[in-house]
MARDOVO-331365 format. One record per residue (C-alpha): x, y, z; residue number from 1. Coordinates in pm, whole numbers. Layout:
% MARDOVO-331365
+--------+--------+--------+-----+
:      X :      Y :      Z : seq :
+--------+--------+--------+-----+
:      X :      Y :      Z : NUM :
...
+--------+--------+--------+-----+
//
This chain:
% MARDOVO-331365
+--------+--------+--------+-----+
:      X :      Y :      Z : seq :
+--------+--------+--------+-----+
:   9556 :  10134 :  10130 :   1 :
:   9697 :  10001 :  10049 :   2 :
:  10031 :   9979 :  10264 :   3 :
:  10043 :  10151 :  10578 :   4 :
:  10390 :  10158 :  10691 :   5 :
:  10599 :  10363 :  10837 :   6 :
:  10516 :  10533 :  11126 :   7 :
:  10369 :  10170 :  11318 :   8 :
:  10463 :  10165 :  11635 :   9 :
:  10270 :  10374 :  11859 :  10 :
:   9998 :  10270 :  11621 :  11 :
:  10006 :   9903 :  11717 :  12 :
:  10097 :   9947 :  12061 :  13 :
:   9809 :  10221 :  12109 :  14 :
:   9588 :   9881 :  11954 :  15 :
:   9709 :   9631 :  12157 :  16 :
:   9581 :   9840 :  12463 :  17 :
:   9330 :   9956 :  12356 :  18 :
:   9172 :   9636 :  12301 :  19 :
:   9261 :   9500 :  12687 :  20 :
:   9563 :   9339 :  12535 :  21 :
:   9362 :   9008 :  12460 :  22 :
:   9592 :   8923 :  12137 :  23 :
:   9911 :   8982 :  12311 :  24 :
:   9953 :   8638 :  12358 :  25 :
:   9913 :   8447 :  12030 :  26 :
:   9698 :   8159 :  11987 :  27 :
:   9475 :   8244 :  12246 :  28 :
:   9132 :   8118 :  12185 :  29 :
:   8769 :   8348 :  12201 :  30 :
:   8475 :   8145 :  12342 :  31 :
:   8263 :   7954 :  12032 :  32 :
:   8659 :   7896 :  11855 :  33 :
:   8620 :   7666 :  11520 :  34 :
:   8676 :   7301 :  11552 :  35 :
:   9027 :   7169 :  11484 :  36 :
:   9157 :   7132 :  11163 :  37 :
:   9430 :   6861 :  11074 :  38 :
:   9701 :   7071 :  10936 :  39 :
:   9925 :   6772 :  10869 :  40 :
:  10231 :   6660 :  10940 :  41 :
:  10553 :   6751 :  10778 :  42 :
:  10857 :   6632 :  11020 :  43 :
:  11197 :   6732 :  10915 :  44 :
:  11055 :   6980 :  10612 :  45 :
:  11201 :   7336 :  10612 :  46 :
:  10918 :   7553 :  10401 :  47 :
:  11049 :   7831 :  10274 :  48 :
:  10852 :   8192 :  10234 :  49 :
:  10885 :   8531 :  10178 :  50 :
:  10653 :   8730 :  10405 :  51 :
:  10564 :   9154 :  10384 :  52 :
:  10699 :   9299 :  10716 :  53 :
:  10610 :   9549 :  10944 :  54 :
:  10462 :   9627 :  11320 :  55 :
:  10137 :   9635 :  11146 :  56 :
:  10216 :   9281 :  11028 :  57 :
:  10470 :   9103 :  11304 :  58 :
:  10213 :   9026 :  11544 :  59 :
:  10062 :   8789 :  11292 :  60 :
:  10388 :   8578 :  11272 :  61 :
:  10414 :   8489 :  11672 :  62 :
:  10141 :   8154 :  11533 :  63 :
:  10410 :   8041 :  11304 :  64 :
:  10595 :   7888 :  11591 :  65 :
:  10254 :   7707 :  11692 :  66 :
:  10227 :   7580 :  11360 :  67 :
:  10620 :   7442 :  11348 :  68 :
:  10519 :   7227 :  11669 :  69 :
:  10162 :   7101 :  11552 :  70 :
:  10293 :   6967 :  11207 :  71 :
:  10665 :   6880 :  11265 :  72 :
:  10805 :   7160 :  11002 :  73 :
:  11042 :   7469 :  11000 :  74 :
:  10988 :   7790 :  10873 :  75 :
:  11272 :   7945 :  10658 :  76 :
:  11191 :   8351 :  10614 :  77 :
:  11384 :   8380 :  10310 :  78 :
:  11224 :   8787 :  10313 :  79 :
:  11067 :   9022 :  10523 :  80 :
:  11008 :   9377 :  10349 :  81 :
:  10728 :   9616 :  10328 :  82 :
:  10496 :   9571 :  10027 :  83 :
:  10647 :   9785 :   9771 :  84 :
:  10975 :   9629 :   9762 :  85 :
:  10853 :   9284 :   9807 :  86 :
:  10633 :   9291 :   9523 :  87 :
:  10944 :   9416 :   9374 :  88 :
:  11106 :   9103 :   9464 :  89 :
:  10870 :   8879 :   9358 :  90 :
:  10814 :   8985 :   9001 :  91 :
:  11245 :   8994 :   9020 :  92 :
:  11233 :   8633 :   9124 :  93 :
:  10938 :   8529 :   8819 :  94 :
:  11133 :   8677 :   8550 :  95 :
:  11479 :   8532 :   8667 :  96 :
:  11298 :   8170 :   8751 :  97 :
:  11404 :   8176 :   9075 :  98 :
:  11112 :   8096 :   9285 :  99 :
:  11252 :   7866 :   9523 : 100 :
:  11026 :   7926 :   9815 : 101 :
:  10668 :   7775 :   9872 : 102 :
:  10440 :   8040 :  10029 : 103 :
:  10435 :   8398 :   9987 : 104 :
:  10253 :   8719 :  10067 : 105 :
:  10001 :   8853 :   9852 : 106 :
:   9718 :   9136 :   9825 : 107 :
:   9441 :   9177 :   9604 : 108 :
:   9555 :   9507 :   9452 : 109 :
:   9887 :   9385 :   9342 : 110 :
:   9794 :   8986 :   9277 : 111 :
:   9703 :   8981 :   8918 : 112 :
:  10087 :   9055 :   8874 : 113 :
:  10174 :   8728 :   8986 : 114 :
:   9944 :   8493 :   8816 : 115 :
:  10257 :   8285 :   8626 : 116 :
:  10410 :   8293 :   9000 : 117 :
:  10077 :   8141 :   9242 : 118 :
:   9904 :   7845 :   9192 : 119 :
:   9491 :   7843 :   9161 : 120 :
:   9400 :   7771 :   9511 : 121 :
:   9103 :   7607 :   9403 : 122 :
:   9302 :   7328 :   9304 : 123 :
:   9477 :   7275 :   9622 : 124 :
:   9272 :   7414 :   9936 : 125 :
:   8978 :   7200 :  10050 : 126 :
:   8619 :   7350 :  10036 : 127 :
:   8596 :   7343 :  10388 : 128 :
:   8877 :   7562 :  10474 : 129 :
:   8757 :   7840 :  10165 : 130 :
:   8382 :   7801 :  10305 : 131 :
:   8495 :   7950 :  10616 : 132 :
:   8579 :   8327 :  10452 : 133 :
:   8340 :   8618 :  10394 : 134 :
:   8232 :   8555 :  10036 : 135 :
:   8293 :   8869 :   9909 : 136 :
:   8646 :   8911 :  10003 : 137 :
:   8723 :   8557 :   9915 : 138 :
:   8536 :   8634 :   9587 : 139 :
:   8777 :   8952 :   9572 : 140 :
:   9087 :   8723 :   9554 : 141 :
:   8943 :   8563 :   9234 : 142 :
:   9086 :   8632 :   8837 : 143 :
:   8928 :   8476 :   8573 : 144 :
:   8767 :   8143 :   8786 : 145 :
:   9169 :   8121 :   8971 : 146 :
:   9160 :   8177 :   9356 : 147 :
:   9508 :   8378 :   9408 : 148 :
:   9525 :   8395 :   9768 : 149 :
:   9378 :   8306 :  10140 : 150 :
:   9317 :   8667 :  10302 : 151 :
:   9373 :   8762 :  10657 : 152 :
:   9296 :   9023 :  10710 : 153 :
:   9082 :   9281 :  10501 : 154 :
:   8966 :   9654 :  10430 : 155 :
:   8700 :   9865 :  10273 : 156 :
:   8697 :  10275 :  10264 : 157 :
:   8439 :  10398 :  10542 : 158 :
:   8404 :  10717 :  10749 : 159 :
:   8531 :  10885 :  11063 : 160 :
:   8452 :  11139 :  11200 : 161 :
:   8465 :  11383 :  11556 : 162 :
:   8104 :  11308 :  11677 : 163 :
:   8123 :  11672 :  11898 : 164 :
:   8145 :  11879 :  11581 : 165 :
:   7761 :  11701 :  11468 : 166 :
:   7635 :  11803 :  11799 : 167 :
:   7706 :  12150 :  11885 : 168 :
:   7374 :  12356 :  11833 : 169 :
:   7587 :  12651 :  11637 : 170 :
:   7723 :  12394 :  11373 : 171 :
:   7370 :  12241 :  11353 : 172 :
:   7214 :  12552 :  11303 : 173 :
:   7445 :  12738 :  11060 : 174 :
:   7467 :  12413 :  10869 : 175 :
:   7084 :  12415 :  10823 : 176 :
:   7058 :  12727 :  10763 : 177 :
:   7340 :  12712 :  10454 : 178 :
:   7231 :  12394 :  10312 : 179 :
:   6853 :  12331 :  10407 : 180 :
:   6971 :  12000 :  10600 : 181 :
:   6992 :  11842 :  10926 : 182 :
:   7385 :  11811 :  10988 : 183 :
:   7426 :  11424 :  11023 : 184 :
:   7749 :  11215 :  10891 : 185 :
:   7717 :  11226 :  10532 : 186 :
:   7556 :  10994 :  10333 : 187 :
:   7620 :  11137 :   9981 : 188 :
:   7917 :  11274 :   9798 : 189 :
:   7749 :  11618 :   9816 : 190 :
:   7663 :  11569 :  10195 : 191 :
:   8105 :  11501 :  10198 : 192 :
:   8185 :  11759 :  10021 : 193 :
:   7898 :  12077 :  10178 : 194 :
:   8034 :  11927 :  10519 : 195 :
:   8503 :  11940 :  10434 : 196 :
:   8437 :  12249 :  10338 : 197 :
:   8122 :  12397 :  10630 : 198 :
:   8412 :  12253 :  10893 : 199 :
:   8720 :  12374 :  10759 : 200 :
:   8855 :  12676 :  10964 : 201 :
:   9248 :  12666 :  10845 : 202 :
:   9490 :  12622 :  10980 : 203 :
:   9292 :  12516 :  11308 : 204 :
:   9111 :  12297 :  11178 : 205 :
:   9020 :  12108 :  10781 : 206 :
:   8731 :  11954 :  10670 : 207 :
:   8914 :  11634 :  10573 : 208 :
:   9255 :  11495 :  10382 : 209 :
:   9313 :  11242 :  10127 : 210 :
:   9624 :  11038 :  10033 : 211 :
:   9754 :  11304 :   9704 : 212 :
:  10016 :  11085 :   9533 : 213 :
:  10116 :  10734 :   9421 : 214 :
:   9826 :  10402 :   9427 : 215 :
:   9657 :  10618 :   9663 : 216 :
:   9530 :  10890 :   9490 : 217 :
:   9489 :  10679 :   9159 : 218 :
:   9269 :  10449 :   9412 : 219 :
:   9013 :  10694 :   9586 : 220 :
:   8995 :  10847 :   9249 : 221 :
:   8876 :  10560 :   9094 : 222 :
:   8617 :  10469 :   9387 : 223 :
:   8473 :  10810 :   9337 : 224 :
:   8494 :  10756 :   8957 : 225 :
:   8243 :  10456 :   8985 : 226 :
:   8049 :  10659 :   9258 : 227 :
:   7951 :  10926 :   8991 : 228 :
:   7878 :  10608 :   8740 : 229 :
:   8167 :  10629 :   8562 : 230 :
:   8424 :  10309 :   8481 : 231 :
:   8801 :  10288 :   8496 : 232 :
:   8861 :  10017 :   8209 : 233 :
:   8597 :   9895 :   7989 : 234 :
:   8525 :   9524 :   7936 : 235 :
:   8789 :   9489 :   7681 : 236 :
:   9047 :   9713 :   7901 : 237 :
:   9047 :  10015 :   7746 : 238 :
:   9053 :  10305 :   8003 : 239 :
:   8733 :  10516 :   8016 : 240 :
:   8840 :  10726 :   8316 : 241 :
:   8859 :  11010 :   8098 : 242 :
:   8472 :  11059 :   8114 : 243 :
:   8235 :  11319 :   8204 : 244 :
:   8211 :  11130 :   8542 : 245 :
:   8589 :  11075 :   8547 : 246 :
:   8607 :  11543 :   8529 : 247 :
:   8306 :  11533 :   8824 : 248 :
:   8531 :  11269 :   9046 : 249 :
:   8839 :  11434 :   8998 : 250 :
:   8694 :  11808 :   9023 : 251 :
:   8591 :  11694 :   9361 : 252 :
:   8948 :  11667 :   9500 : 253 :
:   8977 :  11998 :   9313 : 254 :
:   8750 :  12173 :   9488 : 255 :
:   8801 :  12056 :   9782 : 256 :
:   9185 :  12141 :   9771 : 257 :
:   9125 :  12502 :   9596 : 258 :
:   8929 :  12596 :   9910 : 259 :
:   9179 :  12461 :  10179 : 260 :
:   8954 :  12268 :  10297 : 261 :
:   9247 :  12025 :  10300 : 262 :
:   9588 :  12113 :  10436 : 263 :
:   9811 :  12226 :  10147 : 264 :
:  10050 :  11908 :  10216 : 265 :
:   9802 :  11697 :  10161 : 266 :
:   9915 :  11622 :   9783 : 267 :
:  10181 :  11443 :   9911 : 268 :
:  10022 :  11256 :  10154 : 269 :
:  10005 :  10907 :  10229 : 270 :
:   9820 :  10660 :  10489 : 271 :
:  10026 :  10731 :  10782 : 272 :
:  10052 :  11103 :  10711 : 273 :
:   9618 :  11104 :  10706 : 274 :
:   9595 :  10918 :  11021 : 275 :
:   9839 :  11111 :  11229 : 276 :
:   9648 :  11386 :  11096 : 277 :
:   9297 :  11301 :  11190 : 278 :
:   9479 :  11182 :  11557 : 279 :
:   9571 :  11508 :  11574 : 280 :
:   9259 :  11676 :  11607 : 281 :
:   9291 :  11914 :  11352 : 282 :
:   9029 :  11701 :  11085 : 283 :
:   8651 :  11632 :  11107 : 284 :
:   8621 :  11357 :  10849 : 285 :
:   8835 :  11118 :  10795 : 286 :
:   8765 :  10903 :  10481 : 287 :
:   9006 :  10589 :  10603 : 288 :
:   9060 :  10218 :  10690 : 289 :
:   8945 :  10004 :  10940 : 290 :
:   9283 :   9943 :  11103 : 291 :
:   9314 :  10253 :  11232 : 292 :
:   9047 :  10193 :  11486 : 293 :
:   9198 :  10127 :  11805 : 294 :
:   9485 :  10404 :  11737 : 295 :
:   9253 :  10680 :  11682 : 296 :
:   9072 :  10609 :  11958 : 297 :
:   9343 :  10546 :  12274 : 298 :
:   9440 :  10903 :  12458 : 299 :
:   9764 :  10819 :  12437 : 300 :
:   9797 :  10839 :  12066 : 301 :
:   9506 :  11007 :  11975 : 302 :
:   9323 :  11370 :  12053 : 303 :
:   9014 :  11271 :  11920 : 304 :
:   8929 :  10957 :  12151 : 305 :
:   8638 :  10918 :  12303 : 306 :
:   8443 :  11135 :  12053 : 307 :
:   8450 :  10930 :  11771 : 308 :
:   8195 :  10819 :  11540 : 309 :
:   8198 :  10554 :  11218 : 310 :
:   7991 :  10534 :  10954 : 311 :
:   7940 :  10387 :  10596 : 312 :
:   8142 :  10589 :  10325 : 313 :
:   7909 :  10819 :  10134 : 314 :
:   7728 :  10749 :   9817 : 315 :
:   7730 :  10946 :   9452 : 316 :
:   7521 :  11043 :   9206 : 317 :
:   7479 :  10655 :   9078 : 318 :
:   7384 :  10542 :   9423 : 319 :
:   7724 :  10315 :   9438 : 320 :
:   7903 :  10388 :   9774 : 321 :
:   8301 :  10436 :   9757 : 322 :
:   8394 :  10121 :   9857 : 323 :
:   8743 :  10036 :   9749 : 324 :
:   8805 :   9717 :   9955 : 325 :
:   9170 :   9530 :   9939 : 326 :
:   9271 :   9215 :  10158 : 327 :
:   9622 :   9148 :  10272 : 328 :
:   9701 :   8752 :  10204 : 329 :
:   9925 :   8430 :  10153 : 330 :
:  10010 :   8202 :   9819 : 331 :
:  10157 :   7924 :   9694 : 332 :
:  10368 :   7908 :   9428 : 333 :
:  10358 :   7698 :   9132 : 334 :
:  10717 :   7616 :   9177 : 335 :
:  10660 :   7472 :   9575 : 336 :
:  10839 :   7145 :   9610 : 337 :
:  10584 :   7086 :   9902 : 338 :
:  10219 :   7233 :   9833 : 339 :
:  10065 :   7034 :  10108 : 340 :
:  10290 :   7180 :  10360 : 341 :
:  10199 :   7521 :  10206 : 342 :
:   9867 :   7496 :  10215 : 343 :
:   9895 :   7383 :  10563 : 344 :
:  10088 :   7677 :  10627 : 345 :
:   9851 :   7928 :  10453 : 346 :
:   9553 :   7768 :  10597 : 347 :
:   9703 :   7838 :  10992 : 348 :
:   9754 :   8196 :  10874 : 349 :
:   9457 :   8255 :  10801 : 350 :
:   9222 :   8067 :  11045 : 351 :
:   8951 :   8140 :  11324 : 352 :
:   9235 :   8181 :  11573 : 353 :
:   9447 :   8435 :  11348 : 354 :
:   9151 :   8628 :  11264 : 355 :
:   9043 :   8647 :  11643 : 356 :
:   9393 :   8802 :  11712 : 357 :
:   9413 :   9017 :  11436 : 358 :
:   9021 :   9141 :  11524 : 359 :
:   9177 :   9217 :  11887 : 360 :
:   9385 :   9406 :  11781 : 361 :
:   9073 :   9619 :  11543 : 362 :
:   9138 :   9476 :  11205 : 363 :
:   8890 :   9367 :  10999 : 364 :
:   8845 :   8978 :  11003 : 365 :
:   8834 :   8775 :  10655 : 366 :
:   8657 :   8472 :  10844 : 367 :
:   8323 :   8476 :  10882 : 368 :
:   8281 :   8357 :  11207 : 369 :
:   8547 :   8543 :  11377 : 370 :
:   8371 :   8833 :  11256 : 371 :
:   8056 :   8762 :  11437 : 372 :
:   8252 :   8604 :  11762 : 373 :
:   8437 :   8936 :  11767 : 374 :
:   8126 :   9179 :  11744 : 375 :
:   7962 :   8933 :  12003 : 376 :
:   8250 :   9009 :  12223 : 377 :
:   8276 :   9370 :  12209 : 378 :
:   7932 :   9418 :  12272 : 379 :
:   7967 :   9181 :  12556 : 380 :
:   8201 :   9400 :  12702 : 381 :
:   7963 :   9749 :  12627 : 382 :
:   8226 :   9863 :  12398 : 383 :
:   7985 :  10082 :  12162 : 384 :
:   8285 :  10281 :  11974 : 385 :
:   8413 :   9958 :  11869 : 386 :
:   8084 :   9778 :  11800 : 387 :
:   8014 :  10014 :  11583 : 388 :
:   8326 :   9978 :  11410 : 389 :
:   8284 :   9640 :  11330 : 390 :
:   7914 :   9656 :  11260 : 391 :
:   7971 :   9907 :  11058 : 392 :
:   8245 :   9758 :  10818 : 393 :
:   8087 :   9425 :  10843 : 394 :
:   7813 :   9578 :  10629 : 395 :
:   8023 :   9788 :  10411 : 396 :
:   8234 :   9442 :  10326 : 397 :
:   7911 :   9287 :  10263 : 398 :
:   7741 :   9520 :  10050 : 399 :
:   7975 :   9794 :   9912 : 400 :
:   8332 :   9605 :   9891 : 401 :
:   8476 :   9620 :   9565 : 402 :
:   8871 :   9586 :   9477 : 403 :
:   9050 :   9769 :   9229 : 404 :
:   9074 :   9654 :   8858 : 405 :
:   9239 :   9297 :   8802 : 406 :
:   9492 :   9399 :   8600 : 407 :
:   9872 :   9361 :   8658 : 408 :
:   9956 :   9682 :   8522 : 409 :
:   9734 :   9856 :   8808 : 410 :
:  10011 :   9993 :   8956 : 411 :
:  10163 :  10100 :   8673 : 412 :
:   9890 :  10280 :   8579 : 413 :
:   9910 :  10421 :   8900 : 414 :
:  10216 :  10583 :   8871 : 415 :
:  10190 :  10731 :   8549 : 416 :
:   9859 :  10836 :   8601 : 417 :
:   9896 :  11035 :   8933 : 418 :
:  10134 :  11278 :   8890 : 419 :
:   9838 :  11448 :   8574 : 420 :
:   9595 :  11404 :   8871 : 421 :
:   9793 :  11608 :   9129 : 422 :
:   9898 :  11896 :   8799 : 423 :
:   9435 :  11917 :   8822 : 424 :
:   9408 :  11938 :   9171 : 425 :
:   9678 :  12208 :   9191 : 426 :
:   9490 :  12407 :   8908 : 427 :
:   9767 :  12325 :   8653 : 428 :
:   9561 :  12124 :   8423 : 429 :
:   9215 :  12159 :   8402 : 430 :
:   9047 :  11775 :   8552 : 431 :
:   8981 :  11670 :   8142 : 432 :
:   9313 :  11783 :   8017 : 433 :
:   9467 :  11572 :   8313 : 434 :
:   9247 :  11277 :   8273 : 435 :
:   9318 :  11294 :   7892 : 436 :
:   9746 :  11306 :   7928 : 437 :
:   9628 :  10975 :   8201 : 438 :
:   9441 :  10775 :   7953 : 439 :
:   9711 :  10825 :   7694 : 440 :
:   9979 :  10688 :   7916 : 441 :
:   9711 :  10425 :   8062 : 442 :
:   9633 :  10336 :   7716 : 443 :
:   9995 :  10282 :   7631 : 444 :
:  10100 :  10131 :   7888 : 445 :
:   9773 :   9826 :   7803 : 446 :
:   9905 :   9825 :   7463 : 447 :
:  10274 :   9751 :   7572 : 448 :
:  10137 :   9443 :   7747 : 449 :
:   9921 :   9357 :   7477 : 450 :
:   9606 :   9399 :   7603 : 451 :
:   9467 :   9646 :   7359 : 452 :
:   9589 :   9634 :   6950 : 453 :
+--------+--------+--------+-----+
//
C-alpha cells in the first residue's frame, strides 16, 4: 500500500469513466457541499512545496489553481516524485537543514520519520477544520499527542472477489462437501485460506496473490501477525514478531505459495502487479485497496467487471480483522516562513470538495461528510457494486483500521526483514528460523537508533 505507481494510466482513466466522469472537472461541487471556509489571503506570497507525483495523484492538484485565485498566492512545486524517492528527499533535506519549502506530502506509514521536519498540527489547524475528518484516520496521523498530517485520501485492506465463482452449484457443492460449509466470501483466515487453495486450478486460474517483497510483504505480514494475536513491537519496541503467532502468520503465505495456489511470480510482486492480476481474470480473491475500485470494475480495463463482489477482510484466530489502514496526506514544516499560508494550503487539499473528487473517482474519502454525500450519491444513482464499496470500507475504516507501527525505522525494518520472509515462503528457511534472522536485524537496527539498550 502503500504506493501504487507505475502502471496508472489506464487505471485512472478506466476511474474517471467509470464513475460518469463527475470529477473531471475540479472543484465541482456534490449537492449538501460544506459551508465556506475563509482560507485567507496571501497576495504576492509564493509557497513553496514538494508534492508525491503520479496519475494516481495529479488529478488532486487541478484545485491548486482554485486555491492561487481565492487567497492571492502562488504555488512553487519545488518536487514532484513518487513516494519512495520523495521520502528520500525529505529525510536528504532534514539532515542537510535545507527545508526551505512550507508544505509537503506525507503518509502515515512513513511520517514518524519526519517528526524533527513537520510541525504538530494541533498547534496550527483550527478545531473546526480537524472536526471535519473520520476520527480514526485522523487519529491514525497522531505520534505521541502530535498531529503529523491532514489526510486526503485513505485505505484499509478489504476483499474482492469474482461473485460467479460463489454461485455456481458445482463450487457450492464440492466446497460443502470438502469443508462442511456453505461457500460464502470468507470471514475467517481459515475460510481465506480453505477457499485460495478450493479455487486454484493453475495456471488457469489461482486462488489469490499477495505483494512478496519490500513494505509490502513486511505489511500484510504484520496485519496477519496481529490477526493470529500476535504483536510486531512490544510497548518498549522490542520486536516480538518472532512468536508462535508470528510462525502461524507467516506459514500462511507458506502454504499458500507451496500449493500454487498463488502464481509462482508472486514473490516479487507488488500493488500494480496484484491488480493487473486480479483484472485479468485469472484470481478469485483479491485481498487489496479501495482505489482499485473503479479499474477493476470498467470492461475496458478489467475481465472481471460486472461480477464483482466486496467484502470486509477476514478475521483470525483472535477475532481482530486484517486491517492495515494508511492515509496519503500534507504537512507543514517547522521551518515554513509562512504557516498560515500553509495551513491554508493543506486545509484546501484536503476539504469536502477534494474529497468529493477524489470519492468520484472511487477513493476512499478522509472527510466525514463526503463520505456519506458520496454513498448517498451512488445509491442515488442504483450503483450497488459501488455502494457496496463504499459501505463496505466505510465500516472497515471505522471499526478495523489500524496503521502500521509508529516508528521511523518501519521501513527499515522492512527491508531487512523481507528478504528472511520470502527465503520461508520459498521453503528455504523454515517460518521461525526466518522470523528469528528478522528480529535480529529488527532488533539491531532499534538499537542503532537507540531505542532499545
Amino acid at each position: 500500500m502503500t504506493f501504487q505507481i507505475g502502471r496508472w494510466t489506464n487505471r485512472l482513466r478506466a476511474g474517471l469513466a467509470g464513475l460518469a466522469g463527475v470529477a473531471a472537472v475540479a472543484g465541482v461541487l456534490a449537492p449538501g457541499a460544506a459551508p465556506a471556509q475563509d482560507y485567507g489571503t496571501f497576495p504576492g506570497y509564493t509557497l513553496k512545496v514538494k508534492l508525491i507525483g503520479g496519475n494516481q495523484y495529479d488529478p488532486l492538484y487541478t484545485r491548486i489553481p482554485e486555491w492561487e485565485k481565492l487567497t492571492g498566492a502562488k504555488v512553487q512545486v519545488l518536487s514532484s516524485k513518487n513516494g519512495f524517492d520523495l521520502d528520500k528527499e525529505l529525510k536528504a533535506d532534514l539532515a542537510t537543514g535545507a527545508v526551505n519549502w512550507c508544505a509537503g506530502w506525507d503518509h502515515t506509514s512513513f511520517m514518524a520519520q519526519y517528526g524533527e521536519l513537520y510541525t504538530n498540527l494541533f498547534d496550527i489547524v483550527p478545531k473546526a477544520t480537524l472536526g471535519a475528518f473520520l476520527p480514526r484516520t485522523l487519529d491514525s496521523a497522531v505520534i505521541d499527542g502530535k498531529l503529523m498530517l491532514l489526510p486526503w485520501h485513505t485505505d484499509v485492506s478489504d476483499m474482492y472477489y469474482q461473485k460467479s465463482l460463489y454461485a455456481n452449484a458445482d463450487n457450492q457443492a464440492k466446497y460443502k462437501a470438502k469443508y462442511g460449509k456453505d461457500l460464502a466470501p470468507p470471514d475467517t483466515i481459515d475460510d481465506f485460506r480453505n477457499q485460495v487453495e478450493f479455487f486454484a486450478n493453475p495456471p488457469k486460474m489461482y486462488g489469490t496473490v499477495f505483494a512478496g517483497k519490500e513494505e509490502g510483504l513486511n505489511g500484510r505480514f504484520y496485519e496477519m501477525l496481529l490477526s493470529y494475536g500476535g504483536e510486531y513491537l512490544n510497548k518498549d519496541d522490542k520486536p516480538m514478531f518472532n512468536s508462535a503467532a508470528g510462525v502461524q502468520a507467516l506459514q500462511f503465505f507458506k502454504d499458500i505459495y507451496a500449493a500454487k495456489a498463488v502464481p509462482a511470480g508472486t514473490i516479487n510482486y507488488l500493488w500494480d502487479d496484484i491488480g493487473q492480476n486480479f483484472a485479468s481474470g485469472s484470481i478469485a480473491l483479491d485481498f487489496d485497496w479501495p482505489g482499485w475500485a473503479a479499474y477493476f470494475n470498467d470492461p475496458k480495463s478489467s475481465k472481471v467487471a460486472g461480477d464483482l463482489g466486496v467484502s470486509r477482510a477476514p478475521a483470525g484466530p483472535s477475532g481482530k480483522r486484517l486491517g492495515w489502514s494508511g492515509s496519503h496526506g500534507f504537512s507543514v514544516t517547522k521551518a515554513c516562513d509562512n504557516k498560515p499560508a500553509a495551513v491554508s494550503f493543506i486545509s484546501w487539499m484536503t476539504n469536502y470538495d477534494t474529497n468529493m473528487l477524489e470519492a468520484h473517482r472511487g477513493l476512499m474519502p478522509a472527510n466525514a461528510k463526503a463520505f456519506d454525500d458520496i454513498i448517498t450519491e451512488v445509491k442515488a444513482k442504483h450503483d450497488d457494486y459501488m455502494t457496496n464499496v463504499f459501505e463496505t470500507w466505510k465500516v472497515s475504516l471505522a471499526e478495523d483500521a489500524y496503521p502500521v507501527p509508529h516508528i521511523a525505522q518501519w521501513i527499515e525494518i522492512s527491508n531487512a526483514s523481507y528478504p528472511e520472509f520470502q527465503a520461508a515462503i520459498l521453503g528455504q528457511k523454515t517460518p521461525q528460523e526466518a522470523l528469528d534472522a528478522a528480529a535480529t536485524k529488527a532488533t539491531q537496527i532499534l538499537e542503532d537508533a537507540g531505542l532499545l539498550k
